[in-house]
VMD Tcl script that draws the C-alpha trace (Angstrom):
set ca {
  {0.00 0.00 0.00}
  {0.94 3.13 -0.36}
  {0.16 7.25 0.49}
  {-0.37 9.50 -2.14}
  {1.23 13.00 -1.69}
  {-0.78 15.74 -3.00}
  {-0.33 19.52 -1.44}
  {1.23 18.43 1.36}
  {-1.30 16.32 2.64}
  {-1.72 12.77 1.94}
  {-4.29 10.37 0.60}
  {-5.30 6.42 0.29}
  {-7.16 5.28 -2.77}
  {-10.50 3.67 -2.37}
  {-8.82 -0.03 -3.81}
  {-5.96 0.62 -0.41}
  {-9.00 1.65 2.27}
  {-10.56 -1.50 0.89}
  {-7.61 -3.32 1.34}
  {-6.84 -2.33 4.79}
  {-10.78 -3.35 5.52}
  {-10.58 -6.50 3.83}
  {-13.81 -5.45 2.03}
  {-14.19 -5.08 -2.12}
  {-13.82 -1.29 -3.01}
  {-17.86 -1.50 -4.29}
  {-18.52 -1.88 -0.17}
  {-16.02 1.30 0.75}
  {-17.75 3.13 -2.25}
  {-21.52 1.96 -0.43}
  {-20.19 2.96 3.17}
  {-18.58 6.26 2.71}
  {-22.26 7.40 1.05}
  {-24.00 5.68 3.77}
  {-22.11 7.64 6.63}
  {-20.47 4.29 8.00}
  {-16.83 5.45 6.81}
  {-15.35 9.11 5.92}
  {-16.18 10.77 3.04}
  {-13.80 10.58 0.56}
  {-12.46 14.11 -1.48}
  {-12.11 15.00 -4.84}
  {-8.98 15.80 -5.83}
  {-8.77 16.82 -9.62}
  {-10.43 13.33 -11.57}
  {-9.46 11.37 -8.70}
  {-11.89 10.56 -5.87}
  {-9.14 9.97 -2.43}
  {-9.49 9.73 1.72}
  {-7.36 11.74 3.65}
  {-4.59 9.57 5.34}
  {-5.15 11.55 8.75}
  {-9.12 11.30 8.46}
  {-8.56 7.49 7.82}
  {-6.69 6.73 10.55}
  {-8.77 8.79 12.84}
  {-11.78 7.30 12.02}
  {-9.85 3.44 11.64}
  {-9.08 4.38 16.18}
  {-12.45 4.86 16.58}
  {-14.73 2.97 13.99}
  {-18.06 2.72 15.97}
  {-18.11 6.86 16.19}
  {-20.44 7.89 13.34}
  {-18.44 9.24 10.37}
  {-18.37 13.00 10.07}
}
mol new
graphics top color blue
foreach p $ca { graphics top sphere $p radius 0.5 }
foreach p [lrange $ca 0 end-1] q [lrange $ca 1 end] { graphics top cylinder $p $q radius 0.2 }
display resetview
């Protein structure tokens, strides 16, 4: 897996917050517009979750995502 840098900040694709779930990146895509994960960002054509965001919500999964 692997961060992407973009403006300083730094981002997971959908297929590596799958991964680290264990769940196919259809289920991430469901959850995140469900309110069961973060919301991912659009940055330029790509659709990304914040690496800080992740990990904050990955300590405390049972909080409702923001």
């Amino acid at each position: 897996m692997r961060d992407i840098p973009i403006s300083g900040r730094m981002f997971y694709s959908p297929d590596e917050i799958a991964g680290f779930l264990g769940v196919h990146r259809s289920t991430v895509d469901r959850w995140s517009r469900e309110g069961k994960l973060i919301a991912p960002e659009k940055v330029g054509s790509r659709v990304l979750y914040s690496v800080a965001d992740f990990e904050a919500w990955a300590a405390n999964p049972s909080k409702k995502a923001a």
